[in-house]
N, C-alpha and C positions, 0 to 999 in steps of 0.2 A: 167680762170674758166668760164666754159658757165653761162648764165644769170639766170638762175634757179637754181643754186648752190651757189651764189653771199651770202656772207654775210652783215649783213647791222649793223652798229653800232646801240645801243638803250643808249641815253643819260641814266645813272645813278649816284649814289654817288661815287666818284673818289677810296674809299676805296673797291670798286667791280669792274672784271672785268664781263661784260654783254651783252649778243648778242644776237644774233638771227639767225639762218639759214632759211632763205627763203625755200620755198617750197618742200624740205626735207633736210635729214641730208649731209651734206657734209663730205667724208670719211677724206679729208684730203687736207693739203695745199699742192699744186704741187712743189718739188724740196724737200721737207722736206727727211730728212735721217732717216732712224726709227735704234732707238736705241737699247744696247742691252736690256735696262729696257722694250721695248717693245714700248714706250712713240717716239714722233717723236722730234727729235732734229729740232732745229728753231722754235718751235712753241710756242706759251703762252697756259698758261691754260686750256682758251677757247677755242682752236685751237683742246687742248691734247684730250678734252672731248668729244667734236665734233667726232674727228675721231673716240673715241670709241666707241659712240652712233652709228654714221655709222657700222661703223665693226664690232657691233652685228648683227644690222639688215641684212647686207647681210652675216654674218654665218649665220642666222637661214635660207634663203632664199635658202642658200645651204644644211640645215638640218647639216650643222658641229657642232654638241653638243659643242666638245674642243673647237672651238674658239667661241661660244657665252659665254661661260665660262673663258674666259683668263684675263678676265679684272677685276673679281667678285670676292670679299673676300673673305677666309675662312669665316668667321663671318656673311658674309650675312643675312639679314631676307627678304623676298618674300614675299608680299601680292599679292597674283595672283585674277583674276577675277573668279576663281573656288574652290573648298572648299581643303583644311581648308581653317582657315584662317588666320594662315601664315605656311612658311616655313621655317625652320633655319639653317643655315649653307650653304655652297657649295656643301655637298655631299647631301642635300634632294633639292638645286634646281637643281640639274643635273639629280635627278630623274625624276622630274616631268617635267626637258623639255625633258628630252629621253619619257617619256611617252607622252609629247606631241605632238612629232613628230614623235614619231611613231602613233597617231591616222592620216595623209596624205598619201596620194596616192602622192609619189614622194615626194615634199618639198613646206610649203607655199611659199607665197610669204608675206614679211614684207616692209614696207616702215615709217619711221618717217617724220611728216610736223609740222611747227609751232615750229617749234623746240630752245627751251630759255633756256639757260645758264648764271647761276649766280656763280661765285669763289668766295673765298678767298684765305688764302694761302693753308691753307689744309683741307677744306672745300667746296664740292659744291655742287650742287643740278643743273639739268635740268627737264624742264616738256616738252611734248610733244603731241602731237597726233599721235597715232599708228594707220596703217591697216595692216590688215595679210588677203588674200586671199588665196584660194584653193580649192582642193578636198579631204573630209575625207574620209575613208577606205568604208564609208556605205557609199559614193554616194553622198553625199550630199556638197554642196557648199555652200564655207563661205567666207565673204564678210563683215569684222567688222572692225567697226573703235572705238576707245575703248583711255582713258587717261592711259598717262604713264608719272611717275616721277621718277627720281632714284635720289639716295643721296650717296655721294661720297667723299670718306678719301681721301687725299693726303698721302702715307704711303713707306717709302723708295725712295724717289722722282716718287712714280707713282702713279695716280688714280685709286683707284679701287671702284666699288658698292659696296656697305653696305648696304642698302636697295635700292629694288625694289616694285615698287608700280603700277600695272593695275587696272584701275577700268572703268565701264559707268556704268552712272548716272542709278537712277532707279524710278521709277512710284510711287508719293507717295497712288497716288489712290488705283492701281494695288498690287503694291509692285512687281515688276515685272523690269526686267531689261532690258531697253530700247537700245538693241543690235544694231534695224535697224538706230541710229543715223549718219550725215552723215554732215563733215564739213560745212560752209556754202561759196558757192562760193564768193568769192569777199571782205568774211568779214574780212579781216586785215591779222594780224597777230597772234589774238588768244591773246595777251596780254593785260591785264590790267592796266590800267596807272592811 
């Protein structure tokens, strides 16, 4: 794995598995056999989750609606960073990422950094730092970096999202939502200890 990929253990309580993917998401451990659950044979938990935080970000990078979808529950609920303010089910977030990809000239581009994974056995949750780049249909270029959590059933031996969660912080002055935010170079890993 090149050095930018590298995952690093984070000491936790033994009853969690808990990691970290360095400076983005890593699709996936090299040699692993992906099954037909879809899930990669040889891999733990955190390895399963990892890959399928990668393997949305680059479906969306391709604009593949289906496979940003393949990993998502029927049951899902969506807090998206645009109104409402949620959305429920599989069939209303398929809506709104075909609506949001069709607002691109071509396909964004998405990338996850800081990326923290916590299991249990059929339980997990990850948080992250998202950017989505590109060009929308009016011309305009976009350039956000925005939080992202998802929270994850264990269900038939596979992970899938149940909730999805985008957000940036917002202006308590303003009330205004602080888009042009932008990692900070050098500051860690973005986790809390």
């Amino acid at each position: 794995m090149e050095p930018d990929a590298m995952t690093v253990p984070i000491p936790e309580p033994s009853h969690q598995d808990c990691w970290m993917s360095r400076d983005r998401a890593v699709v996936g451990r090299a040699g692993a056999e992906k099954g037909r659950d879809g899930n990669r044979r040889g891999m733990d938990n955190k390895g399963m989750i990892d890959a399928l935080v990668g393997r949305r970000a680059m479906a969306a990078s391709r604009g593949d609606l289906d496979s940003m979808l393949i990993d998502v529950a029927d049951d899902v609920v969506l807090f998206d960073v645009v109104v409402p303010l949620r959305h429920h089910g599989r069939e209303a977030v398929r809506r709104r990422l075909a609506e949001w990809l069709g607002t691109y000239e071509g396909y964004p581009g998405w990338e996850n950094v800081e990326v923290h994974i916590s299991t249990g056995e059929s339980v997990a949750f990850a948080h992250m730092i998202s950017h989505v780049t590109g060009t929308l249909q009016t011309g305009a270029e976009v350039d956000m970096w925005f939080r992202t959590t998802v929270g994850l059933e264990r269900r038939n031996g596979r992970w899938l999202i149940v909730h999805d969660h985008q957000s940036d912080p917002f202006n308590p002055g303003s009330g205004l939502a602080m888009t042009g935010l932008r990692p900070e170079p050098g500051a860690g890993t973005g986790v809390d200890r």
